[in-house]
C-alpha positions as CSV (number, residue, x, y, z in Angstrom):
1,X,-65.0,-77.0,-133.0
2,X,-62.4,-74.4,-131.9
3,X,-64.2,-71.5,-130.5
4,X,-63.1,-68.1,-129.2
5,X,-65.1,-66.4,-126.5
6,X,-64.7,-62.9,-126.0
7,X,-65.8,-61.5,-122.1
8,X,-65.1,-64.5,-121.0
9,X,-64.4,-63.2,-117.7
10,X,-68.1,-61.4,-117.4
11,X,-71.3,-62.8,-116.1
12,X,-72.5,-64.4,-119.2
13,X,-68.8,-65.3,-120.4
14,X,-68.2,-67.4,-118.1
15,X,-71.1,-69.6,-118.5
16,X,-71.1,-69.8,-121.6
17,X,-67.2,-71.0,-121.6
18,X,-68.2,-73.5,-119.3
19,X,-71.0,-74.8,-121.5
20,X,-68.9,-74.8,-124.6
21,X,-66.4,-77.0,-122.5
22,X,-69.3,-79.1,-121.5
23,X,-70.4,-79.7,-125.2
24,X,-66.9,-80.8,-126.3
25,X,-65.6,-77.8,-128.0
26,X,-62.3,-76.3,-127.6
27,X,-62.4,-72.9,-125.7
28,X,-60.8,-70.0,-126.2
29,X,-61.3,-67.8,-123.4
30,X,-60.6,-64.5,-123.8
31,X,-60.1,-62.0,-120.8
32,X,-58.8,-58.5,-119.9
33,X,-54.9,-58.4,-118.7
34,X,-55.8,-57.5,-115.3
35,X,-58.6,-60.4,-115.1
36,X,-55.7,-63.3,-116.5
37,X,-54.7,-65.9,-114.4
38,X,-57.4,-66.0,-112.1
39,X,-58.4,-69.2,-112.8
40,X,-62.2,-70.5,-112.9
41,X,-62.2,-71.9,-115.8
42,X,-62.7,-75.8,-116.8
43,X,-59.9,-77.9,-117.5
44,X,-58.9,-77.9,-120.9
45,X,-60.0,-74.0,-121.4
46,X,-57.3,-72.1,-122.8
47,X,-57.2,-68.4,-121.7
48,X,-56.3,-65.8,-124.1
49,X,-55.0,-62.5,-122.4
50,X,-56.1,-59.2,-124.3
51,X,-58.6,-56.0,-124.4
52,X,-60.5,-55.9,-127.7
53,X,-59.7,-52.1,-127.3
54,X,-56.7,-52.5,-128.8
55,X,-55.1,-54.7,-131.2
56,X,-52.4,-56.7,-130.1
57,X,-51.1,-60.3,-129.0
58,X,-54.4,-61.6,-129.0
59,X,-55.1,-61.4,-132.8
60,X,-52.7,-64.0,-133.6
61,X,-55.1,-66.7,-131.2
62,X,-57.9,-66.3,-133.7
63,X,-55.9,-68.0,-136.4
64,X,-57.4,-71.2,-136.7
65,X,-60.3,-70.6,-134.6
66,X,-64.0,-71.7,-136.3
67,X,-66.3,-69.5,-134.1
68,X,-66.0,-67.1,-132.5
69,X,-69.2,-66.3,-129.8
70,X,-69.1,-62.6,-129.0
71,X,-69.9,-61.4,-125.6
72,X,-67.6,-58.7,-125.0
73,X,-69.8,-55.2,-123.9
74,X,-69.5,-52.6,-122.2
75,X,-71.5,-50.9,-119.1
76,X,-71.0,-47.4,-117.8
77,X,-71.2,-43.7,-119.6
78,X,-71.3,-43.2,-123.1
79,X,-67.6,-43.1,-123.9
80,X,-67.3,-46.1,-121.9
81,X,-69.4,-48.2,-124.2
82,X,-68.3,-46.6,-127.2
83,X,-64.6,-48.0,-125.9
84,X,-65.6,-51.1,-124.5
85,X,-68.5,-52.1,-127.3
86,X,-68.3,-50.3,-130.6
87,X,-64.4,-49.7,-131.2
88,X,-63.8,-53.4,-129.3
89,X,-66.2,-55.1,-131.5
90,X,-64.7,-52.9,-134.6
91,X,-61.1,-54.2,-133.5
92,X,-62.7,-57.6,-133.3
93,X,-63.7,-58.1,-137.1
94,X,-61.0,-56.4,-138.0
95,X,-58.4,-59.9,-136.7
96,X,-61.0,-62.5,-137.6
97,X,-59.4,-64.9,-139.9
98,X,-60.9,-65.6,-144.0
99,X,-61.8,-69.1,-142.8
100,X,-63.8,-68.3,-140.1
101,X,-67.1,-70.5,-140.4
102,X,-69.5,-68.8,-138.2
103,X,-69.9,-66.0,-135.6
104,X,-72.3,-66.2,-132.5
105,X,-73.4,-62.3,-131.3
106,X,-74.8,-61.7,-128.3
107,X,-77.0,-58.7,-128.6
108,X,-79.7,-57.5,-126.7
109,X,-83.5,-57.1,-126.1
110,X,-83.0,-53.9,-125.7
111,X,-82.4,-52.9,-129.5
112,X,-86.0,-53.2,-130.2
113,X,-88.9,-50.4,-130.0
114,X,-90.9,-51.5,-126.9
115,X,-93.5,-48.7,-128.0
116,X,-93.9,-50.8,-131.3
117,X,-96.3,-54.0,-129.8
118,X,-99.8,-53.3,-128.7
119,X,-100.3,-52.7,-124.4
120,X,-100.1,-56.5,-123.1
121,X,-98.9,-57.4,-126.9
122,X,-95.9,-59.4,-127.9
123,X,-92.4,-58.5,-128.5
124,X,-90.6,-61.1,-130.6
125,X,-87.9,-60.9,-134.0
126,X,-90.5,-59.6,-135.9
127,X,-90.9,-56.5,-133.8
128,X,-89.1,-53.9,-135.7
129,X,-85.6,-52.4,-133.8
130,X,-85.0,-48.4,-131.9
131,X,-85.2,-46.0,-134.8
132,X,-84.8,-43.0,-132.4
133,X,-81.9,-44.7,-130.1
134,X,-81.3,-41.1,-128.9
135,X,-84.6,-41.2,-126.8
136,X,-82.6,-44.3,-124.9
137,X,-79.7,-44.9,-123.1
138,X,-76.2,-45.5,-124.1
139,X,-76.2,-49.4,-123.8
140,X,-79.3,-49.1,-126.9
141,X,-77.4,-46.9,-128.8
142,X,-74.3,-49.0,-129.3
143,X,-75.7,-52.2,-128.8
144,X,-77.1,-51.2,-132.2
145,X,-74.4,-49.6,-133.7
146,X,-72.2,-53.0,-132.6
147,X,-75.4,-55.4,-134.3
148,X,-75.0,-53.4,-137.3
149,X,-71.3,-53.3,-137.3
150,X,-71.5,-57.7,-137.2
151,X,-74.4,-57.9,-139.5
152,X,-72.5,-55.7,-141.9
153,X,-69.0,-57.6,-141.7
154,X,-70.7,-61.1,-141.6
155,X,-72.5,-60.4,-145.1
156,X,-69.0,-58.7,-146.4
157,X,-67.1,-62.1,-145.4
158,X,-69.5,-64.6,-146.5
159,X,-69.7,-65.8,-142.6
160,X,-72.3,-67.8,-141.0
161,X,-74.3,-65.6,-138.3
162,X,-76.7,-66.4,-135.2
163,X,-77.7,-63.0,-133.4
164,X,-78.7,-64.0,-129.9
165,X,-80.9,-61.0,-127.8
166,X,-81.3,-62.3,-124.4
167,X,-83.4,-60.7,-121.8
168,X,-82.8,-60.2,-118.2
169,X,-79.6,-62.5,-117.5
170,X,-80.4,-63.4,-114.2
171,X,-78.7,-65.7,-111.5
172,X,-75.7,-66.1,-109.2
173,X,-74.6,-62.1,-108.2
174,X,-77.1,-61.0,-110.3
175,X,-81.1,-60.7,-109.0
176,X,-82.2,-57.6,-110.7
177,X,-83.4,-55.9,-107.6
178,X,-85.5,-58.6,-107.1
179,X,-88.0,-56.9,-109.2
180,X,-87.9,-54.1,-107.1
181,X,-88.4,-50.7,-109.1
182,X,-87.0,-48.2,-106.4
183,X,-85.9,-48.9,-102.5
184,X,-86.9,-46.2,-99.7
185,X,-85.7,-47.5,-96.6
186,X,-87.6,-50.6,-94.9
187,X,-90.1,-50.6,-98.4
188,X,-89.8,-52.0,-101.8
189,X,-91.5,-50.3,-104.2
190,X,-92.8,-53.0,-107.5
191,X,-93.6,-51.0,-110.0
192,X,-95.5,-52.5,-113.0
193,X,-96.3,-55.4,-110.3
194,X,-98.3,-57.2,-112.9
195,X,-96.0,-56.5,-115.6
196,X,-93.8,-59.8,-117.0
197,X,-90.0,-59.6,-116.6
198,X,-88.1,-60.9,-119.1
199,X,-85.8,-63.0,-117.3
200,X,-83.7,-65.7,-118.6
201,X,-81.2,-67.4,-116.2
202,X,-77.4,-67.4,-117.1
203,X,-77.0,-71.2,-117.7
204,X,-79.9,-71.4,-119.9
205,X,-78.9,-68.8,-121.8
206,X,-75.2,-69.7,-121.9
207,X,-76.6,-73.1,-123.1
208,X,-78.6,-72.2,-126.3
209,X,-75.8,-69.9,-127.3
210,X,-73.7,-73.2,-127.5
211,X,-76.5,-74.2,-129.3
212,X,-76.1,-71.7,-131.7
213,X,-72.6,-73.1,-132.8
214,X,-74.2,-76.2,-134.4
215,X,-77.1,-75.6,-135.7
216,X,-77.7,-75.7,-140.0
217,X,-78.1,-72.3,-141.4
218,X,-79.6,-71.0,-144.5
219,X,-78.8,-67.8,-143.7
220,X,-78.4,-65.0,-141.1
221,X,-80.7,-66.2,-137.8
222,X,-81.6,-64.0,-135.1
223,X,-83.3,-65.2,-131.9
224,X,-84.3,-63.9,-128.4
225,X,-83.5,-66.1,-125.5
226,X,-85.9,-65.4,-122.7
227,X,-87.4,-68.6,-120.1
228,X,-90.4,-70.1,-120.6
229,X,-91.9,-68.6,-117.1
230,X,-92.0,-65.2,-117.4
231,X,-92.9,-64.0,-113.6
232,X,-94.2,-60.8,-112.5
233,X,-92.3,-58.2,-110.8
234,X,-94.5,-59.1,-108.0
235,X,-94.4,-62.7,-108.1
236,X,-90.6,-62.7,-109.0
237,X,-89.8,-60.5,-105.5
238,X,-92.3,-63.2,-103.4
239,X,-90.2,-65.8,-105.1
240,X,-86.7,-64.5,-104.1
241,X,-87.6,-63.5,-100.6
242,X,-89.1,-66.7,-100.1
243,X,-85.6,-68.1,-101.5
244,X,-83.3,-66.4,-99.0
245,X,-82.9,-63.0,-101.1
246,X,-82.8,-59.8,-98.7
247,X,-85.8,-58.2,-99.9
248,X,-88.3,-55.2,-98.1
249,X,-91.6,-54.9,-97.6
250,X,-93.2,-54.8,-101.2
251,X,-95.4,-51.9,-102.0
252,X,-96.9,-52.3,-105.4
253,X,-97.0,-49.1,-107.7
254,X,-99.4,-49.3,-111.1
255,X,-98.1,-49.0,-113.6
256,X,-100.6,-45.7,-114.6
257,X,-98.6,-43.9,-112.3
258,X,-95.1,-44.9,-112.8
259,X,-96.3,-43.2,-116.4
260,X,-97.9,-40.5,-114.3
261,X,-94.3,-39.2,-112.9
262,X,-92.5,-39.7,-116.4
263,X,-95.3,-37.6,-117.6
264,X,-94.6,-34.9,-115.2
265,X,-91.1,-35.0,-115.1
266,X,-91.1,-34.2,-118.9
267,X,-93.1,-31.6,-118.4
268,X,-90.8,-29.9,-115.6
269,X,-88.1,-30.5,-118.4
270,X,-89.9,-28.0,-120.7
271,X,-90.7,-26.2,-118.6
272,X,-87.7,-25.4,-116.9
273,X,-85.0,-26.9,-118.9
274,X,-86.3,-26.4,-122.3
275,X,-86.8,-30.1,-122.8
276,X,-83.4,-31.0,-122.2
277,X,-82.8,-32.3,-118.6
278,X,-81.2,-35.9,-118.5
279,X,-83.9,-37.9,-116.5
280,X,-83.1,-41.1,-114.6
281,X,-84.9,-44.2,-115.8
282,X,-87.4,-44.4,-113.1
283,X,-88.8,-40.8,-114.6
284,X,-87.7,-41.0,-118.7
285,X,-90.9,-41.8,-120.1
286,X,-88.8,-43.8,-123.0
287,X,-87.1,-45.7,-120.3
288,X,-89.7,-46.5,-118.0
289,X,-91.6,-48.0,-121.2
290,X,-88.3,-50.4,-122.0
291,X,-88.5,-51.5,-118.4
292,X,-92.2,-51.9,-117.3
293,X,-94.7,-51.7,-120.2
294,X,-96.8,-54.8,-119.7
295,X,-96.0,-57.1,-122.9
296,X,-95.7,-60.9,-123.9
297,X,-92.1,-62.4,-124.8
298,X,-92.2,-65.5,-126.5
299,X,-89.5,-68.0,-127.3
300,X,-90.7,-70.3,-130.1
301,X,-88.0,-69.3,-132.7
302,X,-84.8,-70.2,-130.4
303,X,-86.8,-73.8,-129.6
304,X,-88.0,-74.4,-132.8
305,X,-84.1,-72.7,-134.3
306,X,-81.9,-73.7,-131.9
307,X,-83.6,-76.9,-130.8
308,X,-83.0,-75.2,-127.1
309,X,-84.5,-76.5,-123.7
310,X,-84.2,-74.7,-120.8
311,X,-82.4,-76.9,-118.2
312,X,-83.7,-74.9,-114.9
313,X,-87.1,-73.8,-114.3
314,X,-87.8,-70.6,-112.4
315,X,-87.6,-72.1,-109.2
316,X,-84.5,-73.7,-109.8
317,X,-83.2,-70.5,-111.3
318,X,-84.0,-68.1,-108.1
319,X,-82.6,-70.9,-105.8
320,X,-78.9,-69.8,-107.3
321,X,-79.2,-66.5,-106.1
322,X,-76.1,-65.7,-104.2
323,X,-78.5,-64.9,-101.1
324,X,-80.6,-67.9,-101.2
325,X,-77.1,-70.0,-100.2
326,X,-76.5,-68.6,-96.5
């Protein structure tokens, strides 16, 4: 199959090139201007030079490509994503071909309402999606405009579509803090220490998105990707200190009063600001539910779906943390 993989100079991109290479499909590999020709990518892979922001060159690629697995997002301020996401995504559909068979999105956990499941409940495709995104942060808000903008063009064209929402991408230059909520000088402080992360490491994600590409469909399927061991904050940060990661002294915070100072920080916002002060995560209430309310992830759909087995256990998985290599 001839596939084109957009951000395929990111974290995620790259893996998932290398997998698609791996699994006997020819790449596409699509990458900013200023990232071409830097090389990295397995022999065979054929690099496409363009930014999704714009239409250009890179249209005529997609020609007589079959898939195309979309990975392409944007981080930063609002505008930024609007950019980078929404109008690159929008610019994408707009130069995919009639004959195009199927599309692979790669979405996100965080388009779901995380006050939805029960305390210590499950979150899985059933749990309904944000339906106040303004009460999150930009990457929720057009994460779900850019699901809705694929959904919508998918059904329009006829084409096949797997929406993948991974977790926590985790793995080499990337160790989410080592599950550390805040830093103050020698200390760690884990909040939620007992709370489950939602990790899934890069290759195994990477892999079940290649997956994705063969797999029969009936219709639309939408899966979350997250590993099988699903660590605490505490036990994840024992596990990368132990593995070489630079970590501090943990301190664990309950989660009761990580809720105690979004509590009071909305309060002050009334108060003071009439209710409109921009909080950080660690004291946005909405926020701080997203990224420590104690729930259950399970991943039954994308093995049952997708046939996937994670190749790298946790272990495995912490031990190619850039740190854990010195």
């Amino acid at each position: 199959m001839k596939v084109l993989v957009t951000g395929a100079g990111g974290f995620l991109g790259r893996a998932v090139v290398a997998a698609a290479a791996r699994a006997g499909h020819q790449v596409l590999a699509m990458v900013r201007p200023v990232s071409a020709g830097r090389g990295g990518f397995p022999a065979g892979v054929v690099e496409v030079a363009g930014d999704l922001r714009q239409r250009g060159a890179w249209c005529d690629a997609l020609d007589d490509v079959d898939a195309v697995v979309h990975c392409a997002a944007a981080f930063g301020d609002l505008p930024s994503q609007l950019a980078g996401t929404v109008l690159a995504t929008e610019n994408l559909l707009a130069a995919l071909p009639a004959r195009l068979r199927r599309i692979i999105h790669v979405s996100s956990l965080s388009v779901y309402d995380f006050d939805a499941p029960r305390f210590g409940g499950v979150l899985d495709e059933t749990t309904p999606l944000e339906a106040a995104p303004l009460r999150r942060d930009a990457y929720t808000q057009t994460k779900l405009i850019q699901e809705r903008l694929v959904r919508d063009h998918a059904a329009r064209a006829g084409t096949e579509l797997v929406v993948v929402r991974p977790g926590a991408i985790y793995g080499p230059g990337k160790d989410w803090d080592a599950g550390t909520g805040l830093k103050a000088g020698r200390f760690d402080l884990i909040f939620a220490p007992f709370a489950r992360m939602r990790l899934i490491h890069v290759d195994n994600c990477a892999d079940a998105i290649v997956a994705a590409l063969g797999v029969p469909l009936t219709g639309p399927l939408t899966v979350n990707l997250i590993d099988p061991e699903q660590p605490s904050h505490w036990r994840y940060h024992g596990l990368a200190r132990r593995a070489g990661v630079a970590t501090g002294i943990a301190i664990p915070v309950p989660y009761i009063a990580v809720l105690a100072l979004g509590g009071s920080a909305r309060l002050a916002s009334k108060l003071f600001f009439r209710g409109r002060a921009r909080l950080p995560e660690l004291l946005d209430l909405p926020r701080q539910r997203v990224r420590w309310r104690p729930l259950r992830y399970p991943n039954a759909r994308a093995r049952a779906a997708l046939g996937w087995r994670p190749r790298l256990d946790l272990t495995q998985g912490v031990a190619t943390l850039p740190e854990a290599k010195g």
